[in-house]
matplotlib code that plots the C-alpha trace (Angstrom):
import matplotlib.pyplot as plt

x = [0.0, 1.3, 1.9, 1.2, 1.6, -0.6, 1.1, -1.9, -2.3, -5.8, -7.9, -10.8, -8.4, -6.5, -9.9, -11.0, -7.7, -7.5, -10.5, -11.0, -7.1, -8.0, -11.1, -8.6, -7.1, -3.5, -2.3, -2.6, -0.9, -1.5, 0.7, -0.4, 2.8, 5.6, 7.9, 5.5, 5.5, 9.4, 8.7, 6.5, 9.2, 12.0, 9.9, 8.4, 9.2, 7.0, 6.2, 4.3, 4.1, 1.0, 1.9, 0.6, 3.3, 1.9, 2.4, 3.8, 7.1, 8.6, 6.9, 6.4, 9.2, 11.5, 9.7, 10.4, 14.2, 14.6, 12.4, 14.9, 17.8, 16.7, 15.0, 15.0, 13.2, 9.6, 7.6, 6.1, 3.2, 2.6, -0.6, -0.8, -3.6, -4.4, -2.4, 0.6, 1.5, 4.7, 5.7, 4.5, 6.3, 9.4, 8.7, 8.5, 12.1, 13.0, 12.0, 8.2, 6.8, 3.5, 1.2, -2.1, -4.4, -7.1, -10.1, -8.8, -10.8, -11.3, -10.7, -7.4, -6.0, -6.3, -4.5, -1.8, -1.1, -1.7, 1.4, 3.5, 3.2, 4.2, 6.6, 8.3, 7.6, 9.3, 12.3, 12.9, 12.8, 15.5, 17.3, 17.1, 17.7, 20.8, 22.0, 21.2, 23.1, 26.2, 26.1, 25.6, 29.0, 30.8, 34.9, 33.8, 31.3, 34.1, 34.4, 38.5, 40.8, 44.5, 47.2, 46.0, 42.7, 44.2, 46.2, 42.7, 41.2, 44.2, 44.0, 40.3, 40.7, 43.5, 41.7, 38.0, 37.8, 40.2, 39.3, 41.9, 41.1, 41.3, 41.8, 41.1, 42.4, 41.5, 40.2, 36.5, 34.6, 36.7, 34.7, 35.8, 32.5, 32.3, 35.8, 34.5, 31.2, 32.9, 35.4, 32.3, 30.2, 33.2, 34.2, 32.0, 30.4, 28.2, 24.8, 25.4, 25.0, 27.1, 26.4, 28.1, 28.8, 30.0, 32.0, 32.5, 28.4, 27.4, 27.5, 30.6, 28.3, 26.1, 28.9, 29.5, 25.7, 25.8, 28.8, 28.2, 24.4, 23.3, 20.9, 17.9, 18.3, 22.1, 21.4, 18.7, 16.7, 17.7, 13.9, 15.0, 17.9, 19.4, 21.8, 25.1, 26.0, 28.9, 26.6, 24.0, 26.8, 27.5, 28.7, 29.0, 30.8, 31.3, 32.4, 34.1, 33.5, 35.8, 38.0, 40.3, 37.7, 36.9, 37.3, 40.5, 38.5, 36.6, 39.4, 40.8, 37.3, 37.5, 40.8, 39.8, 36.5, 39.0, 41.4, 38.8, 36.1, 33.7, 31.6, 30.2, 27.2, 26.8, 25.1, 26.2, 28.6, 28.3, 30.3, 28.7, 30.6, 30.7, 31.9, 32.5, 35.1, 36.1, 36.8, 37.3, 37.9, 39.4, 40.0, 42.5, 46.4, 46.6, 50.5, 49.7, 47.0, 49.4, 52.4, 49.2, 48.2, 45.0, 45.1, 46.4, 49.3, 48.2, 44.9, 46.0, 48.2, 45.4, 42.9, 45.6, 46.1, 46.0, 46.1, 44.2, 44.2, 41.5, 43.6, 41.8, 40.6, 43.3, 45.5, 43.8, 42.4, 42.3, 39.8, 37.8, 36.3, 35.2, 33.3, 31.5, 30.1, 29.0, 27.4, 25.6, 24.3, 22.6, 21.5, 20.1, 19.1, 18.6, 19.1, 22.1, 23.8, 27.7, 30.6, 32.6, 36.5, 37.5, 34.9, 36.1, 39.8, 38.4, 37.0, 40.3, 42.5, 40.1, 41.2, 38.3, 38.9, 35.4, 36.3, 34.0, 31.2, 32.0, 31.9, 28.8, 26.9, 28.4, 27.0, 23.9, 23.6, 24.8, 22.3, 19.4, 20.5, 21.8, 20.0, 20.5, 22.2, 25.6, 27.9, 30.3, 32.5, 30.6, 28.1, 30.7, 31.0, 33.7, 35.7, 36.3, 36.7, 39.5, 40.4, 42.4, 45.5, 45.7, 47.0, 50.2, 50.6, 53.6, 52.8, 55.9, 57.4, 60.1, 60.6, 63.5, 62.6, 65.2, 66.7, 67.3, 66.0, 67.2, 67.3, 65.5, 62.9, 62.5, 62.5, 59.8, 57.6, 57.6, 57.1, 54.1, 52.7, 53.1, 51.1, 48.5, 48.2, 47.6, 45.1, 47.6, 47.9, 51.8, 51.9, 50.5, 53.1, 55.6, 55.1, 55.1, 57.8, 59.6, 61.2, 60.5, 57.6, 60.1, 62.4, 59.2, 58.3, 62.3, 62.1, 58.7, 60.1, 63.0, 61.2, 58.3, 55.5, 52.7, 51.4, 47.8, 46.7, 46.3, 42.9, 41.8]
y = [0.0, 3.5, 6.0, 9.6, 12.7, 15.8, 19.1, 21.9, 24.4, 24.9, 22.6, 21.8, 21.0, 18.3, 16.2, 16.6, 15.3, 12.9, 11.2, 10.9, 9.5, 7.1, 6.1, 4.9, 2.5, 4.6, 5.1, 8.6, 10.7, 14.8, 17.9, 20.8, 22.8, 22.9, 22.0, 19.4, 18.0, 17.7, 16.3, 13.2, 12.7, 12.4, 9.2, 7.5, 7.6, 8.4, 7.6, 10.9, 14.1, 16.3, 19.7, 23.0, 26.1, 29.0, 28.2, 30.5, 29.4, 26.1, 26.8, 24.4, 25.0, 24.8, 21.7, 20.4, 21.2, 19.1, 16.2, 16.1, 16.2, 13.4, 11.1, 11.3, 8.6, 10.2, 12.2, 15.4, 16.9, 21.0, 22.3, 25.7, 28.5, 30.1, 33.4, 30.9, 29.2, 30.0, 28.6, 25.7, 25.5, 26.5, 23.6, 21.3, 22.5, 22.0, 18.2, 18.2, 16.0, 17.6, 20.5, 20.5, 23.3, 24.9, 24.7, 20.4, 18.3, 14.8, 12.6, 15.0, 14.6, 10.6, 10.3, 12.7, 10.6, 7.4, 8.3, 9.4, 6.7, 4.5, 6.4, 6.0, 2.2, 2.3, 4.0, 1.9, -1.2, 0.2, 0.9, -2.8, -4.0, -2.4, -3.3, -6.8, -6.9, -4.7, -7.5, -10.2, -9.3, -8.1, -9.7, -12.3, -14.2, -15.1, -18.5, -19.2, -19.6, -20.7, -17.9, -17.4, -16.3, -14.2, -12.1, -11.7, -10.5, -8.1, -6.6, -6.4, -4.0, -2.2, -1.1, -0.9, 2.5, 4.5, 5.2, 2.7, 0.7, -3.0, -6.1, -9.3, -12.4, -16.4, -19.4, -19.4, -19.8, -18.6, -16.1, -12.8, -11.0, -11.7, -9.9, -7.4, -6.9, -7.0, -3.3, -2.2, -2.5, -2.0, 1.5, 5.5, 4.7, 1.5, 3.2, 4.0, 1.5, -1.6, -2.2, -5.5, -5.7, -8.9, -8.3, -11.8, -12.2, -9.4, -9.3, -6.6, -4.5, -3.9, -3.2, -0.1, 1.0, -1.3, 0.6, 4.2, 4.3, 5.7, 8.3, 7.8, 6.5, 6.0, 2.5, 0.3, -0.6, 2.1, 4.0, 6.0, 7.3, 5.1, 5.5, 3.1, 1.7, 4.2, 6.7, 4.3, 3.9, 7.0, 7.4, 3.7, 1.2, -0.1, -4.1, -5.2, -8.9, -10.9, -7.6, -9.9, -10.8, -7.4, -6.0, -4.3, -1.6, -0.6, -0.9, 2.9, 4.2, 2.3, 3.6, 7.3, 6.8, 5.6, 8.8, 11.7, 10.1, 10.9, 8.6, 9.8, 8.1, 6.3, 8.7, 11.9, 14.2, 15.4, 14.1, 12.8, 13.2, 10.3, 9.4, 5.8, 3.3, 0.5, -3.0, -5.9, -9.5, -11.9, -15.8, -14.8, -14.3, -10.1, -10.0, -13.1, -11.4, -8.1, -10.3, -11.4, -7.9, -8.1, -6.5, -2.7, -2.6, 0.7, 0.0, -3.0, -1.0, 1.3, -1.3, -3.0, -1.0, -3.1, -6.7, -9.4, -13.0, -15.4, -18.4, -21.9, -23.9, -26.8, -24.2, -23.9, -27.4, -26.9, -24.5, -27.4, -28.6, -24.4, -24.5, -28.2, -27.0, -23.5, -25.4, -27.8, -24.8, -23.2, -26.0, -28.1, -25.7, -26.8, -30.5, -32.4, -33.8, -34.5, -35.7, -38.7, -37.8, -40.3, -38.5, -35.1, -36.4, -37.3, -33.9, -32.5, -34.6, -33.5, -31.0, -28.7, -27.3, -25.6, -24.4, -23.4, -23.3, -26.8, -27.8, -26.4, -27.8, -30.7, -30.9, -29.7, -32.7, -34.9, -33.8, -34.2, -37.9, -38.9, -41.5, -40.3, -37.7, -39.0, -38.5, -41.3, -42.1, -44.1, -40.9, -39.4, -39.5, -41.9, -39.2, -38.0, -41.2, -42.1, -39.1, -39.7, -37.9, -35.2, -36.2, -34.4, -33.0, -35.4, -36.0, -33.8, -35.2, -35.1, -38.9, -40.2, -43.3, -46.2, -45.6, -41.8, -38.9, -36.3, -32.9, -31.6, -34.2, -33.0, -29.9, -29.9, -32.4, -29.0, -26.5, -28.7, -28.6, -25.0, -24.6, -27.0, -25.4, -22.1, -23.2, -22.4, -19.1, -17.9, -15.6, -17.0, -20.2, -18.1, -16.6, -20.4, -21.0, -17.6, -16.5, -13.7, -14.6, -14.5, -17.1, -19.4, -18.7, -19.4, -22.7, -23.9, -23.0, -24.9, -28.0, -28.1, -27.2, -25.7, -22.5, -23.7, -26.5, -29.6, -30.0, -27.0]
z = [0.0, -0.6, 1.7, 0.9, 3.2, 2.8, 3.8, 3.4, 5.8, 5.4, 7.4, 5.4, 1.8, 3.8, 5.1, 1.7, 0.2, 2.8, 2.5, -1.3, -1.6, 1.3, -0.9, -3.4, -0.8, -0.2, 3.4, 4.2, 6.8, 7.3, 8.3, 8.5, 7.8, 6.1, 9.6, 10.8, 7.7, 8.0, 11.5, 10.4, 7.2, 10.0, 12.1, 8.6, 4.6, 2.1, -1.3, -2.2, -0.4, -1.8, -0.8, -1.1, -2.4, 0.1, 3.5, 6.6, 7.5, 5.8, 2.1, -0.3, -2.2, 1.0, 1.9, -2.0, -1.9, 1.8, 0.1, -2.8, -0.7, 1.9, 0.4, -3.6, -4.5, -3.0, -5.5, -4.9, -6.8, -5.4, -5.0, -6.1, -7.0, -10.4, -9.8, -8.7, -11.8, -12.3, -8.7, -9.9, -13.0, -10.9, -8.4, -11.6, -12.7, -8.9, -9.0, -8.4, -10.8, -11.7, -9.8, -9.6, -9.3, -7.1, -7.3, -8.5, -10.1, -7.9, -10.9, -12.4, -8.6, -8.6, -12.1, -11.2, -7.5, -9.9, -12.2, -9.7, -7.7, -11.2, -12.2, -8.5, -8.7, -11.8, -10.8, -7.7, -9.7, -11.8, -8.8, -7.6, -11.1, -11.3, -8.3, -8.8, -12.0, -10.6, -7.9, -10.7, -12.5, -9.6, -10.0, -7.2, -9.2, -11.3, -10.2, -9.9, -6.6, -8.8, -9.4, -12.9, -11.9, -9.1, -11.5, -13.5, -10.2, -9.7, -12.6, -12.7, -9.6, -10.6, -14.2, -13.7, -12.3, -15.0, -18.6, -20.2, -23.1, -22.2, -24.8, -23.3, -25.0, -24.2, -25.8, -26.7, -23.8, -21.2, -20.0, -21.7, -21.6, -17.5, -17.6, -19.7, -17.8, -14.3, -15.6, -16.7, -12.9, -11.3, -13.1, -12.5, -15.7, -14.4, -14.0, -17.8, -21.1, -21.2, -24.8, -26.6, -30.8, -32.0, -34.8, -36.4, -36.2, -38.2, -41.8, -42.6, -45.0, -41.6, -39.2, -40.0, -39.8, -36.8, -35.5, -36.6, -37.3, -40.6, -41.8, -43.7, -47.2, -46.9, -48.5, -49.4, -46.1, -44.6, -43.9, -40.6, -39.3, -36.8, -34.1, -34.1, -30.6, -30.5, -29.4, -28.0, -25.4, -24.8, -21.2, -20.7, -22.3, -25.4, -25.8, -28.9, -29.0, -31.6, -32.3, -34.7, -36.7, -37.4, -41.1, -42.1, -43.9, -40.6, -38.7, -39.8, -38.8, -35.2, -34.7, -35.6, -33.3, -30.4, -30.9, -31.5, -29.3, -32.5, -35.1, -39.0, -39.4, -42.8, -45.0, -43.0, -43.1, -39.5, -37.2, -33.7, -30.5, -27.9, -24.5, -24.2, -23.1, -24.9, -23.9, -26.7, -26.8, -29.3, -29.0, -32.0, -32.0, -33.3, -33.2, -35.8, -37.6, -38.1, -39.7, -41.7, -42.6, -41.2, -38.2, -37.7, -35.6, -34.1, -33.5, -31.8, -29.4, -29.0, -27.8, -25.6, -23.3, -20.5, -21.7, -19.6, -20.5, -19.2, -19.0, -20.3, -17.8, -18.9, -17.5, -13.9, -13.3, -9.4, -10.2, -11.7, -8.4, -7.1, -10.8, -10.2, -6.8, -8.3, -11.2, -9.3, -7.2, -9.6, -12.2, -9.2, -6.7, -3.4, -4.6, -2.5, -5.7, -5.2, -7.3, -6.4, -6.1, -8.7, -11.0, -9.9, -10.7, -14.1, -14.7, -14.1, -16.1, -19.2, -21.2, -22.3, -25.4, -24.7, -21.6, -18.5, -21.3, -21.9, -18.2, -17.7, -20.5, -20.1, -15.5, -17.4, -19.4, -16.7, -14.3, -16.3, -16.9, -13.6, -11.9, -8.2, -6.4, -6.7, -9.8, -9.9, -12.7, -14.7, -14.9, -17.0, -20.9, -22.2, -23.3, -19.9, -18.2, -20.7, -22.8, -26.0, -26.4, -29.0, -32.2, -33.0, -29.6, -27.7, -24.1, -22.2, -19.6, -17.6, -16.9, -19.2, -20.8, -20.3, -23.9, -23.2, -25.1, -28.1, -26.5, -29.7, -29.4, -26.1, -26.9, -29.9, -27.1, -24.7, -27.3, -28.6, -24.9, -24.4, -27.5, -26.3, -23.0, -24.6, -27.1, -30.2, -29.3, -30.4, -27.7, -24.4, -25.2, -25.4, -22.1, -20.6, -22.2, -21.0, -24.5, -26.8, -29.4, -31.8, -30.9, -30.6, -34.0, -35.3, -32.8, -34.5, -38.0, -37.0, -36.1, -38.9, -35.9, -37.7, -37.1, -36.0, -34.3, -36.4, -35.1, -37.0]

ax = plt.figure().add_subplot(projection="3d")
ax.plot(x, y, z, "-o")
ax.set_aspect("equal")
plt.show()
């Protein structure tokens, strides 16, 4: 039920409003001036004060300017006279969200209470929905307790709060858009768009538009003018999914957007300024894609920034068991389903080229299947009970087999692994292996290793 105060000084208009807002089922309290009004604010809140503008002492617009100030997310609607209009209009600018006048009509009274009442309904749910989704992508729902992870985390906190562009590399389904999401909610700009553009799923000849927006008759299709998410996003953040993917002829474009903070619309000759900061994700190797020539250098070092890299999960396996439990929490609520060790040993000897989207979908499946609330081993797929090894990538090891070992076979068997570990990525190996990229590249040259995984 809502509450509404009534701050009149005149006897008579308050029983009147009283009793036909009571009629409508709202809680109802009286005051009949502006500091006694301020007196029954301090012991209960509010969702609508009804006040009139002319009162001795504490005045309307006094009592508006303290309602403001104290508690924000009450409406107020001022009462005002004929010859007091312009008060009223004031109060509006002030914060009041509509006036009604005297002598009121009953029924124009109800429908002005009715949409403030919505409207403040409205707003509170926003409130609570933003919360809950600041809350949602906070850094400490990403699920992870190994060093990796903890570096993430560090580096999450360190960066969220500034305006630093932030590339975030990984293997596909790592969790790049949680990283992405948790900057965002953890920056000033998190009451502001969070807006996402997947640039390998669009079709290129509607990036741009996509990008940049277009004006009316620009191209065929195009009926409207339409805003591009550059300037959807303005004051928030803008999320370049699959940046390696994107087209070397936008690429210019992006990198003039990111330098003068301003988009041309296709079709326009205007330019638009914007205020938005830019985080963007690839599962691709860039240095790779620039020796390729199709990937700017210097919008690659204008993206990266700050480099984080969401390690695969076949490079933090002890965070394996943290993501079973948190998986089983929410796909089985309330349900007291456990994994057997020698099935949670199996799950971490697996190597997930899917990743933590893998592992989920796969606990999904499993749990719909399963039999009782215990996941033993011989729940699990074949494949995980008795993974086969990858073709082309040797087994390293540092046992030495009873015949010995070339140090070049031994060698190629480590660079191999590196490679695996990193999901092919050139770069990330290399910083396992602790050499320069370029000595990689001359050691895999020098031993025939492909530049992409035979899987591919």
């Amino acid at each position: 039920m809502a509450k509404i105060l009534i701050v009149d000084d005149d006897a008579s208009l308050r029983r009147v409003l009283e009793y036909n807002l009571a009629e409508e089922g709202y809680a109802v309290a009286t005051a009949a001036s502006g500091e006694e009004a301020l007196e029954v604010l301090g012991r209960s809140s509010f969702d609508l004060v009804l006040t009139d503008i002319k009162m001795e002492g504490i005045g309307g617009m006094e009592l508006l300017a303290r309602v403001r100030r104290d508690t924000p997310e009450t409406q107020v609607i001022v009462i005002t006279a004929f010859g007091t209009i312009e008060m009223a209009v004031e109060a509006m600018k002030a914060g009041a969200f509509e006036y009604v006048t005297k002598p009121f009509n009953r029924d124009e009274l109800k429908l002005a209470v009715r949409k403030a009442l919505r409207v403040q309904h409205l707003e509170r749910d926003n409130v609570r929905l933003r919360r809950e989704v600041s809350t949602r992508f906070e850094v400490k729902n990403i699920i992870g307790d190994s060093e990796p992870m903890q570096h993430v985390f560090r580096l999450i906190e360190k960066v969220a709060d500034t305006a630093a562009a932030v590339l975030i590399t990984g293997d596909s389904g790592t969790g790049k858009e949680l990283v992405a999401r948790a900057l965002h909610y953890g920056s000033g700009r998190a009451e502001r768009p969070f807006l996402t553009v997947n640039c390998a799923a669009i079709p290129r000849e509607l990036l741009e538009s996509e990008l940049f927006g277009h004006k009316k008759g620009s191209f065929t299709g195009a009926i409207r003018d339409k805003k591009g998410k550059f300037e959807e996003a303005h004051g928030g953040t803008l999320f370049l999914d699959e940046i390696g993917d994107l087209p070397i002829e936008l690429q210019a474009k992006i990198l003039r957007a990111l330098q003068e903070m301003e988009v041309t619309p296709v079709g326009s000759n205007e330019m638009v300024r914007v205020d938005v900061r830019i985080l963007a994700a690839t599962n691709r190797d860039l240095e790779e894609r620039i020796e390729e020539g199709a990937f700017r250098e210097d919008l690659y070092y204008r993206l990266a920034v700050v480099p984080i890299h969401m390690p695969s999960l076949r490079e933090r396996p002890d965070d394996i068991p943290l993501l079973v439990t948190h998986f089983l929490g929410t796909l089985a609520p309330g349900q007291p389903v456990r994994v057997t060790p020698d099935a949670m040993a199996a799950l971490q000897r697996y190597p997930w080229r899917g990743n933590v989207r893998e592992l989920q979908n796969t606990l999904e499946r499993l749990l719909i299947l399963r039999d009782g609330d215990t996941l033993g081993l011989d729940a699990l797929p074949d494949k995980i009970r008795h993974p086969a090894p990858d073709p082309g990538h040797g087994a390293f090891s540092f046992h030495f087999p009873p015949e010995g070992v070339g140090l070049e076979e031994a060698e190629r068997a480590l660079i191999m692994e590196a490679l695996r570990r990193a999901g092919w990525n050139q770069s990330r190996a290399a910083q396992l292996l602790k050499v320069p990229r370029h000595i990689l590249l001359y050691r895999m040259g020098k031993f025939a290793i492909p530049r992409k995984s035979p899987d591919d």
